[in-house]
C-alpha positions as CSV (number, residue, x, y, z in Angstrom):
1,X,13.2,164.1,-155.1
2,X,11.1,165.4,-158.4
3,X,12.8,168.7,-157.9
4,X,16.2,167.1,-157.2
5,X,16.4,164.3,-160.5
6,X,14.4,166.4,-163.2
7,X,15.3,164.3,-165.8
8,X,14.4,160.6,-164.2
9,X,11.7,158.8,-165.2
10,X,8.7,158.6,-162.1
11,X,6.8,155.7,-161.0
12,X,3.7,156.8,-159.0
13,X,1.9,154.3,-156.2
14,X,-1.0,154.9,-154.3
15,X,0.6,154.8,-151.1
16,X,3.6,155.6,-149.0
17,X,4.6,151.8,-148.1
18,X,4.4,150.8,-151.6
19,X,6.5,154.0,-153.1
20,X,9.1,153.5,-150.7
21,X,9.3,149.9,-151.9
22,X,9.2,151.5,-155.8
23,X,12.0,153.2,-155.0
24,X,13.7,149.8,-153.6
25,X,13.1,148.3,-156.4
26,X,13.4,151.1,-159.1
27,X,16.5,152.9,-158.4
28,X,16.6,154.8,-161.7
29,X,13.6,156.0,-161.2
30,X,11.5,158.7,-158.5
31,X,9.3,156.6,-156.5
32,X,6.4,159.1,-155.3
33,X,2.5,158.8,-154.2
34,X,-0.4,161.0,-153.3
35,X,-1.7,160.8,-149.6
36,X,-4.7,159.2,-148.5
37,X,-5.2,156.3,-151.2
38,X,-7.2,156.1,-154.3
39,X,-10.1,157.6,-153.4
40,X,-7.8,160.7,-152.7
41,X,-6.1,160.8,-156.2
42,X,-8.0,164.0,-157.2
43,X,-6.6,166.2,-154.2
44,X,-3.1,165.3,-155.4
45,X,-1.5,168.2,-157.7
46,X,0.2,166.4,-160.2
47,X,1.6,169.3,-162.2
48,X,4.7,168.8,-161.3
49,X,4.7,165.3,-163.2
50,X,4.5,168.1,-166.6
51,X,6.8,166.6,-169.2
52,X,8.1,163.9,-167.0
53,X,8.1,159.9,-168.2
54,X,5.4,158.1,-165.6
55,X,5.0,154.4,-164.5
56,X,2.3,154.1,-162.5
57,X,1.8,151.3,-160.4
58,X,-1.8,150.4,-158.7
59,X,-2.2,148.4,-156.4
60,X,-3.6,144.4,-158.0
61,X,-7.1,145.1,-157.3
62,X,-10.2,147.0,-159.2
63,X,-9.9,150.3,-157.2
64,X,-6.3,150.7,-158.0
65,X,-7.0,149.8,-161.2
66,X,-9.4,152.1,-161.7
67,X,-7.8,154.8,-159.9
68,X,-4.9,154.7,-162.0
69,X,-6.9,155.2,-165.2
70,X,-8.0,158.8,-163.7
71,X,-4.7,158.9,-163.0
72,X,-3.5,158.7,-166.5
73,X,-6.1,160.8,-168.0
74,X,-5.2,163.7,-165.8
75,X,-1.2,163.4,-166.3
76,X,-2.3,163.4,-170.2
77,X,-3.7,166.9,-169.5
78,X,-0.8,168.3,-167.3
79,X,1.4,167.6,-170.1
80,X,3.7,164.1,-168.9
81,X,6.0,163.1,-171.6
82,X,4.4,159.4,-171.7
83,X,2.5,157.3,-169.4
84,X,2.4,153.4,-168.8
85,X,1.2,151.2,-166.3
86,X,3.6,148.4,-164.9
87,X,2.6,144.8,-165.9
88,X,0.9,143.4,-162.8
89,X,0.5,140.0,-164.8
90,X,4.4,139.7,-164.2
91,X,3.8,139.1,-160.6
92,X,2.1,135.9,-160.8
93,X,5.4,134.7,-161.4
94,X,8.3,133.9,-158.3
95,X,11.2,135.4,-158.8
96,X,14.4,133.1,-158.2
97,X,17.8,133.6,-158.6
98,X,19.6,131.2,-160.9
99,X,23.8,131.1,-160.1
100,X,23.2,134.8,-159.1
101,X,20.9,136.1,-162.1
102,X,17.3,137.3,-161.9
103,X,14.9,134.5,-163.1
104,X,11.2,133.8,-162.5
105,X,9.2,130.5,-162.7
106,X,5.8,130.0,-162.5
107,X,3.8,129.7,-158.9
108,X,3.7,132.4,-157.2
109,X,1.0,134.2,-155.2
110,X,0.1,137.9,-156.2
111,X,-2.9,138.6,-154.2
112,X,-6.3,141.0,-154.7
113,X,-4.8,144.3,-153.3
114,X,-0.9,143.4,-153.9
115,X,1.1,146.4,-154.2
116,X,5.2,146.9,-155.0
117,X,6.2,146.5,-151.1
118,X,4.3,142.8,-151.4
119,X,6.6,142.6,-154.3
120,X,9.6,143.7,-152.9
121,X,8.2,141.4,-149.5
122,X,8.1,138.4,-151.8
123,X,11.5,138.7,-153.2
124,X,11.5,140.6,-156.1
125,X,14.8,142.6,-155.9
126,X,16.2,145.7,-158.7
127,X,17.5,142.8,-160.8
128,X,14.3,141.0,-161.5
129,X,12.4,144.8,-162.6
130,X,15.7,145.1,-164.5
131,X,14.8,142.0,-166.2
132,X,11.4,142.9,-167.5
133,X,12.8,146.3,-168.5
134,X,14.9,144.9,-171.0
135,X,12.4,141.7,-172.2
136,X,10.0,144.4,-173.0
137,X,7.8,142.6,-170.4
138,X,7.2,145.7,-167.7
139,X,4.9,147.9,-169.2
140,X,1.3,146.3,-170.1
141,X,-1.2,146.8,-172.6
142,X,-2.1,150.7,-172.1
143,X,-5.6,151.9,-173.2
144,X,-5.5,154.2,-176.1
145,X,-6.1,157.2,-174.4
146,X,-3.4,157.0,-171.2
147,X,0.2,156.5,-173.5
148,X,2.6,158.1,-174.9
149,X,1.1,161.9,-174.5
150,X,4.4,163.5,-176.4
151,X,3.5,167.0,-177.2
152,X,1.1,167.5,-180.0
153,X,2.0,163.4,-181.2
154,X,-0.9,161.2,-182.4
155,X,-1.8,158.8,-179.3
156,X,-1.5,155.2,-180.4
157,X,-2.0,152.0,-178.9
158,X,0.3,149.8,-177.4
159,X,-0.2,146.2,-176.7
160,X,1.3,143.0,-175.7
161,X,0.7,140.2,-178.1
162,X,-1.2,136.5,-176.1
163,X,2.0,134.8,-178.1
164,X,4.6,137.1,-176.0
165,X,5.5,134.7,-173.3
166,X,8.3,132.4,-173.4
167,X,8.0,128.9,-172.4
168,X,9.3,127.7,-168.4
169,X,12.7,128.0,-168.2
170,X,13.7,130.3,-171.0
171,X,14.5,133.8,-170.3
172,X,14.8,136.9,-172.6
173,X,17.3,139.9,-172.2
174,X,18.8,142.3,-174.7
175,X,21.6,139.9,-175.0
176,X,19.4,137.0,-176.7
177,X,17.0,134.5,-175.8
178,X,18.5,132.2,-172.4
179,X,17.6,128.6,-171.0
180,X,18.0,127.4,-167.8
181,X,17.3,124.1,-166.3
């Protein structure tokens, strides 16, 4: 698939459940992993991620955490375009659907060790990522040394403001600011 859709954006998983769920739930994007888990990331050759746009997605517990960090350092020196992690702070949230749109309200259970086929397994569909995209919501806070790696650009930090979230009920899109009861 990386040789097939050059130009798509890739989000990389740690494992081969959870990518095949990335790609469920991503469809714009290459979902792709590296065998054996993330104690195994360092076997992986990830030059072919070279000038590529990466979200990678560890799985909701310290290992994949940290895994994903080594991750990011090393696609800085292959050369990908950017890097960001997904938002796993998003997935504390139930997605619903509200007269056929993508919402979320508050309750549900993301788990120590949660990865995107637990998403996908807990309802979250193409819509609901579709929805973050464009709230600005998907991509967390990214540690100054794993973003943005443009060719010879400064790095800089991106974050997520405490004041970012919007009360139960309302919903944000790149048409305006929604409520719905």
């Amino acid at each position: 698939e990386l040789t097939l859709q050059t130009s798509a954006p890739v989000v990389l998983c740690e494992g081969e459940k959870a990518a095949d769920a990335a790609a469920e739930l991503f469809p714009k994007y290459v979902a792709t992993c590296w065998p054996n888990g993330s104690n195994a990331w360092h076997k992986a050759d990830l030059a072919p991620l070279k000038n590529r746009k990466v979200l990678l997605w560890p799985d909701n517990d310290p290992s994949g955490t940290g895994c994903m960090e080594a991750v990011a350092k090393k696609l800085e020196e292959v050369g990908a375009v950017s890097v960001h992690f997904i938002a796993l702070e998003n997935f504390k949230r139930k997605p619903t659907l509200i007269k056929g749109k993508p919402s979320f309200t508050e309750g549900d259970l993301w788990e120590q060790g949660d990865d995107a086929a637990d998403a996908l397994a807990k309802g979250w569909t193409p819509g609901h990522i579709y929805e973050l995209e464009c709230s600005g919501e998907l991509f967390g806070a990214t540690p100054e040394s794993k973003i943005e790696t443009k060719a010879n650009a400064p790095t800089k930090r991106v974050s997520k403001a405490k004041t970012d979230t919007l009360p139960t009920g309302f919903r944000l899109t790149h048409e305006g600011v929604f409520f719905s009861s």
